[in-house]
N, C-alpha and C positions, 0 to 999 in steps of 0.2 A: 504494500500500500504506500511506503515512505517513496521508496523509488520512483514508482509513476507519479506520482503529486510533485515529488522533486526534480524530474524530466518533463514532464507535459505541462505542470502549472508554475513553478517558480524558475523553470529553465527560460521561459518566454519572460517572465516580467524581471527576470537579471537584464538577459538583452534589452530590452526595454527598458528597464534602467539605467544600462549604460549610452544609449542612444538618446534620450527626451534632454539632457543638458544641450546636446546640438540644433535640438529639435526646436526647443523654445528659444534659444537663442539666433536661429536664424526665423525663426518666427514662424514655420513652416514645414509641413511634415507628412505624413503618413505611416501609421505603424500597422499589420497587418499581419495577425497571427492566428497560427493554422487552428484549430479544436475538430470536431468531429461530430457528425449527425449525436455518435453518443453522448456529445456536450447538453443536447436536449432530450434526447431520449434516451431511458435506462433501457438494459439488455442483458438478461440473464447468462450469471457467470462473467460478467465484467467488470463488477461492482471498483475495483480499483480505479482501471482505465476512466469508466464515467465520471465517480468523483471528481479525477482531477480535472477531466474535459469541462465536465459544471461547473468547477473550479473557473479556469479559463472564461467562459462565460459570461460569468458574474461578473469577471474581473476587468476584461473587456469592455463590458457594457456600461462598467462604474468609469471604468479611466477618461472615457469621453469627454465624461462632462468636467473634469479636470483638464484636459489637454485641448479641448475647443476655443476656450478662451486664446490661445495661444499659435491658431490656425491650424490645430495639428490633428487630421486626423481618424479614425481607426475604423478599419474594418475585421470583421470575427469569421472567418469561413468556419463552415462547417462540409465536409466533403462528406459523404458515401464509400462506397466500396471503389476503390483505383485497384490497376495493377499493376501494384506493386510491389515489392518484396516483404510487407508486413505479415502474408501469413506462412510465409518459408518459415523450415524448422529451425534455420539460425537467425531468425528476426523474432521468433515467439516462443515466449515459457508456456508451453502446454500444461495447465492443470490437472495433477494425475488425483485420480479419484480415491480419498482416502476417508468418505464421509460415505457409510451405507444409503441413506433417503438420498443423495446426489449423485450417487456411482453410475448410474445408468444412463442419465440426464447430461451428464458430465461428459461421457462416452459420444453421446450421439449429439453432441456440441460440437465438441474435437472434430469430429467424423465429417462431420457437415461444415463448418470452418476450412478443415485442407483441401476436403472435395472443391473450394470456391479459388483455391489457389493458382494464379494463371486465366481464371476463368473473369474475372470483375470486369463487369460494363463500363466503370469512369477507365479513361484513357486519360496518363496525366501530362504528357503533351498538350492535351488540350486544357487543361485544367492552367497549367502554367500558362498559355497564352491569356485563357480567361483572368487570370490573377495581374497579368501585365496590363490587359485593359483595364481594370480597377485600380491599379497603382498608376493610370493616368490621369486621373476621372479627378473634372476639379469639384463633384460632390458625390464621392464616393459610397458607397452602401453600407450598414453598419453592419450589416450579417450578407455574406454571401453561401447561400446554400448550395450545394456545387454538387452535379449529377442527379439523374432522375430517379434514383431511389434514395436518394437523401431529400428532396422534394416531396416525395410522397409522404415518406416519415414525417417530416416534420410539418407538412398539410395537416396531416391524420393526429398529431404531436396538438398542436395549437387547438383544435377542433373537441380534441379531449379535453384540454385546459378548459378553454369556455364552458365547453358542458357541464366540469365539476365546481368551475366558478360558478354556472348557476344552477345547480344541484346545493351550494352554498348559497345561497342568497336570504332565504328564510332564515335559517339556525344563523347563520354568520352574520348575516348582518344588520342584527338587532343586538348586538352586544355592548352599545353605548352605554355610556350612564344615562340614566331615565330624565337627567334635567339639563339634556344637550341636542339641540338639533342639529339636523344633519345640513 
């Protein structure tokens, strides 16, 4: 868990740290860091990876409003599945099954994961071209979702959000004090 969070989420905002003193000093900028459809959508058996991607996220989506004043500023991709060498056996710790209720589930993760290895729809050639056009864009996007099953996901992602925001509406949001309107 320490590792992923310290690669995927504090690996970005070191660099970003050491980049925003240029950035605001020449008054101009764009930072653009990578996270992953699992940045909004959790996925069974990744529970590390997501964290730290939600991580990213948040953290993204808060720096904005800190580095706009200053002209500078951020977009969050989120990609989908590329091909590319993240599900090779020397790019991934496969989790070996040492929990009974998970062993099976665990298995046919694995199984289904390699089987997609070589096989992933985003082409990232094209993904880099698309990332150069937004690193020209003088009003750049704050989230680029990038491939068309990362699209759906996060269509289907948002779509859920609302519904349980108003599945919430009743219970949640009457929880004021009685002698405040809204």
């Amino acid at each position: 868990m320490r590792r992923q969070i310290e690669t995927n989420l504090f690996g970005p905002m070191n660099v970003t740290r050491a980049v925003l003193p240029i950035l605001r000093k020449q008054r101009v900028g764009h930072i653009i860091t990578l996270s992953s459809s699992a940045g909004l959508i959790g996925q069974e058996f990744c529970v590390a990876y997501a964290a730290s991607k939600f991580g990213v996220e948040g953290w993204m989506e808060s720096l904005r409003y800190d580095v706009e004043p200053s002209n500078i500023h951020t977009t969050v991709v989120e990609p989908g599945f590329f091909r590319t060498e993240l599900l090779v056996d020397d790019s991934t710790i496969w989790p070996e099954p040492t929990i009974d209720d998970y062993a099976e589930r665990i298995t046919a993760t694995v199984v289904a994961w390699k089987s997609m290895n070589g096989r992933q729809t985003g082409d990232p050639a094209k993904l880099a071209r698309a990332l150069l056009t937004i690193a020209g864009q003088s009003k750049p996007p704050q989230r680029f979702v990038a491939g068309a099953d990362a699209i759906e996901g996060v269509t289907a992602k948002a779509q859920e959000l609302l519904a349980q925001a108003e599945a919430s509406r009743e219970l949640g949001g009457n929880l004021g004090y009685d002698d405040t309107h809204a």
